[in-house]
C-alpha positions as CSV (number, residue, x, y, z in Angstrom):
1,X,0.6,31.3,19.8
2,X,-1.2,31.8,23.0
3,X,-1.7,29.6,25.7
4,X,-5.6,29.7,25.5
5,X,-5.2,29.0,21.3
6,X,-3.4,26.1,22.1
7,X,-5.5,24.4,24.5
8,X,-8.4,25.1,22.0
9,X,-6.7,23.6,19.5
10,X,-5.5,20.3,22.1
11,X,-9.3,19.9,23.0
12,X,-10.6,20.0,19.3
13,X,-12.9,17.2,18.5
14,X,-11.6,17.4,15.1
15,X,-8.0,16.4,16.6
16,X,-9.4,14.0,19.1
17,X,-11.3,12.5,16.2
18,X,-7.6,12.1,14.1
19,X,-5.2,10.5,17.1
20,X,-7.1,7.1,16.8
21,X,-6.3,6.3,13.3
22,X,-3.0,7.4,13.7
23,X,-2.6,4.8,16.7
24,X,-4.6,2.1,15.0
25,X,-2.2,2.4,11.8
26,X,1.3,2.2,13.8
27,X,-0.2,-1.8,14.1
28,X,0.7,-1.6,10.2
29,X,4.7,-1.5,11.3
30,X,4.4,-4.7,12.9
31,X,2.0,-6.7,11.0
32,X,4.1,-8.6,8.6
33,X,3.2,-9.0,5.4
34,X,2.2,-12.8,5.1
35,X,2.8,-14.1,1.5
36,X,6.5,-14.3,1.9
37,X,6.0,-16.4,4.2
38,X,5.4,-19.3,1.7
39,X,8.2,-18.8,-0.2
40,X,10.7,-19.4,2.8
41,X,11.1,-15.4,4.3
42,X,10.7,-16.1,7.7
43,X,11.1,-12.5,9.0
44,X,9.1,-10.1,5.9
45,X,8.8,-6.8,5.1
46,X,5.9,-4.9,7.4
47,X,2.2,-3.6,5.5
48,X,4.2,-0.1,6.6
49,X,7.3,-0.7,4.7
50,X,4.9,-2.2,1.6
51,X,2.8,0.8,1.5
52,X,5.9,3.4,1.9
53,X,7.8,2.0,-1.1
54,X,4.1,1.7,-3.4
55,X,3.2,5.2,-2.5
56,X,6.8,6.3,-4.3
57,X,6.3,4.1,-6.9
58,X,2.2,5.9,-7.5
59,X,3.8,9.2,-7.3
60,X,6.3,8.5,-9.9
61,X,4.0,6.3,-11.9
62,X,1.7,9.4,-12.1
63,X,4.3,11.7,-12.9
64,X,5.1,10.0,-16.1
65,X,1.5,8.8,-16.7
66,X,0.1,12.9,-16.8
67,X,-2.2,11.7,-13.7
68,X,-2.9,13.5,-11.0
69,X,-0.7,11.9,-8.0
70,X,-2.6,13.4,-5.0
71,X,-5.4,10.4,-5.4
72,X,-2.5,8.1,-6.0
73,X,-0.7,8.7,-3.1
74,X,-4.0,8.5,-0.9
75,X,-4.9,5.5,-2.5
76,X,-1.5,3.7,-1.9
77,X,-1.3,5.4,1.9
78,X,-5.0,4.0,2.9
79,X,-5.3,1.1,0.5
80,X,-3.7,-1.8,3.2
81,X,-5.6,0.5,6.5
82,X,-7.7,-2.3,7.0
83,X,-5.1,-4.8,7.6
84,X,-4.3,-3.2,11.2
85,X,-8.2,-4.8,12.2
86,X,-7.9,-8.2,10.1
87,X,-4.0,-8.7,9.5
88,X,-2.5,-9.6,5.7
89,X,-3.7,-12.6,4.6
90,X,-1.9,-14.3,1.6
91,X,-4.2,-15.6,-1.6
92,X,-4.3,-19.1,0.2
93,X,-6.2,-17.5,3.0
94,X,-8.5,-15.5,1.2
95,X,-9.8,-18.1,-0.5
96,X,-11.5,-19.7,2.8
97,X,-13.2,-16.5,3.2
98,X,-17.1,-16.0,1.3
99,X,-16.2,-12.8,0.1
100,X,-12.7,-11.5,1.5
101,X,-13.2,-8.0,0.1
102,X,-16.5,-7.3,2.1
103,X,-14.4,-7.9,5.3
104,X,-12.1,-5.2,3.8
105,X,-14.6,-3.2,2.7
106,X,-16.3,-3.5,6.3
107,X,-12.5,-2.9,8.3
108,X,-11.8,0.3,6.9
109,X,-15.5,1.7,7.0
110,X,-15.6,1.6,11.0
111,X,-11.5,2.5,11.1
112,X,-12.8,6.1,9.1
113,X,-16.3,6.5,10.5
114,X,-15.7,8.8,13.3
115,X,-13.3,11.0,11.5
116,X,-14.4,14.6,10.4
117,X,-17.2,14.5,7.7
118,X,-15.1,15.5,4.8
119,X,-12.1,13.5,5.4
120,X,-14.4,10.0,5.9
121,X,-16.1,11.1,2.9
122,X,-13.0,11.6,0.8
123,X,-11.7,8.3,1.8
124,X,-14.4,6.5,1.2
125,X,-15.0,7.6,-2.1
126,X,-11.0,6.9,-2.8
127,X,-11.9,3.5,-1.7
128,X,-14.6,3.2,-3.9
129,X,-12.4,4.6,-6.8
130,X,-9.6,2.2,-6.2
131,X,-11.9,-0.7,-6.0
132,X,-13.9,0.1,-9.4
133,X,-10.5,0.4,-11.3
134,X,-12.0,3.0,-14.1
135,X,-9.7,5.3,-13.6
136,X,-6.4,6.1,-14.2
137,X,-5.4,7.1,-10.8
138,X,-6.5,4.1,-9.7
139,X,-4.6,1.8,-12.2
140,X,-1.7,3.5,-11.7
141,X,-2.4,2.6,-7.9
142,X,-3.0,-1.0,-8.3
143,X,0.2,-1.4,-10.8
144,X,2.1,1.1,-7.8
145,X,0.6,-2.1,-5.7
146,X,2.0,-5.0,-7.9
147,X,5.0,-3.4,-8.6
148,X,6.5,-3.0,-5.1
149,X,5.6,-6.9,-4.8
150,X,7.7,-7.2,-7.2
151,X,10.6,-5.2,-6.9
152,X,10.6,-6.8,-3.2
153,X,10.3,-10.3,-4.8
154,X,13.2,-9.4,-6.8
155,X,15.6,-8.3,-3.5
156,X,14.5,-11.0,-1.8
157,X,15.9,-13.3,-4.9
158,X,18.7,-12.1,-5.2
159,X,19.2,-12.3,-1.1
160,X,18.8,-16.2,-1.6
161,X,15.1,-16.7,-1.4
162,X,15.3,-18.4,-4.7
163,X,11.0,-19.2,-4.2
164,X,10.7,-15.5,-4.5
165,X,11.0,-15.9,-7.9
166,X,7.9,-17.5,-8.5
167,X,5.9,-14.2,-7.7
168,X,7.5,-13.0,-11.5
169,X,5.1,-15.6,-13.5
170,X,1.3,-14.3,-12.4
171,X,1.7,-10.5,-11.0
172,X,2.9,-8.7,-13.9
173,X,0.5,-9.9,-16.4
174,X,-2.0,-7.7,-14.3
175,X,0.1,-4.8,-15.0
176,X,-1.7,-2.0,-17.2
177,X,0.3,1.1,-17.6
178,X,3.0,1.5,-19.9
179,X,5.4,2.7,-16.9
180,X,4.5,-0.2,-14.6
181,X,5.4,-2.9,-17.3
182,X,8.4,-0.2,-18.3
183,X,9.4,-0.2,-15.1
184,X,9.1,-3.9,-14.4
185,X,11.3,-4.0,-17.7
186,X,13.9,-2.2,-15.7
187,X,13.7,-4.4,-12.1
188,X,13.8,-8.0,-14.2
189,X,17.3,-6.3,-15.8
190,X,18.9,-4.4,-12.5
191,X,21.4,-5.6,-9.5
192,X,19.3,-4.5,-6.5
193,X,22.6,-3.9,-4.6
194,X,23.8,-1.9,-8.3
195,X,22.8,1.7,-7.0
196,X,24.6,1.6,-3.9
197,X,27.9,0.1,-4.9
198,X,27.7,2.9,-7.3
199,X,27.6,5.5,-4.9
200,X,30.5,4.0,-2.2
């Protein structure tokens, strides 16, 4: 590449545009994800970590659902974005709010409003799609959401957390996808440590 293509590229305003986000979601590694904290976790999982693990689970929820898994795995990568502006708030905190999902709503509006045209406008519409919850892709994100809760729940059980296990009784009753309750099948019945004692 030549030196005069590069420092095109480097001054971009389409690039300029993109670094923001990317700063504004490395928050997301150190916000902690605040429901465990009720049940006795003092040190939880990250929004990061969360939305790693529920973008696998999408993807392979799609894959056995015959959905298409590139607006799953958008929707499970940008679903938490907002949380880097108004941090992870538990159900108990929501509940003081007048209408929690409008801050949401509001948070990852202005994060995506100065990105490129077609990229805020494909996000936005994800966001609109994952919220109205008519289509498959985004069931399978919200069970891809509710899983990885649970699966979490379930290691942090088995670590000693014994409150953890009340997350089992109300979360997968809003499961909707065959896989997802299949799947949550499978975690109520496993070791979590099983798969690596297997391999050493």
């Amino acid at each position: 590449m030549k030196s005069s293509d590069k420092n095109t590229k480097e001054n971009s305003p389409v690039i300029k545009q993109i670094l923001p986000i990317l700063l504004e979601a490395g928050l997301l590694k150190r916000v902690k994800r605040s429901g465990w904290w009720v049940v006795g976790i003092n040190n939880p999982e990250t929004v990061a970590e969360h939305s790693f693990r529920t973008s696998l689970i999408g993807y392979l929820l799609a894959k056995q659902e015959h959905a298409d898994p590139y607006p799953v795995l958008m929707m499970t990568l940008f679903n938490d974005l907002h949380e880097a502006r108004i941090n992870d708030l538990h159900k108990m905190a929501q509940a003081y709010f007048i209408d929690f999902s409008k801050a949401e709503q509001k948070a990852f509006s202005q994060q995506i409003k100065n990105l490129p045209v077609s990229i805020r406008n494909e996000l936005a519409k994800l966001q609109i799609e994952f919220c109205s919850q008519k289509s498959l892709e985004a069931i399978i994100s919200r069970d891809a959401d509710i899983l990885e809760c649970l699966l979490q729940a379930k290691e942090y059980y088995e670590q000693g957390a014994r409150l953890a296990k009340n997350f089992f009784k109300q979360a997968p009753r809003h499961l909707k996808t065959k896989s997802a309750k299949a799947l949550w099948r499978q975690i109520q019945r496993c070791k979590v440590d099983k798969w690596w004692q297997a391999i050493a």
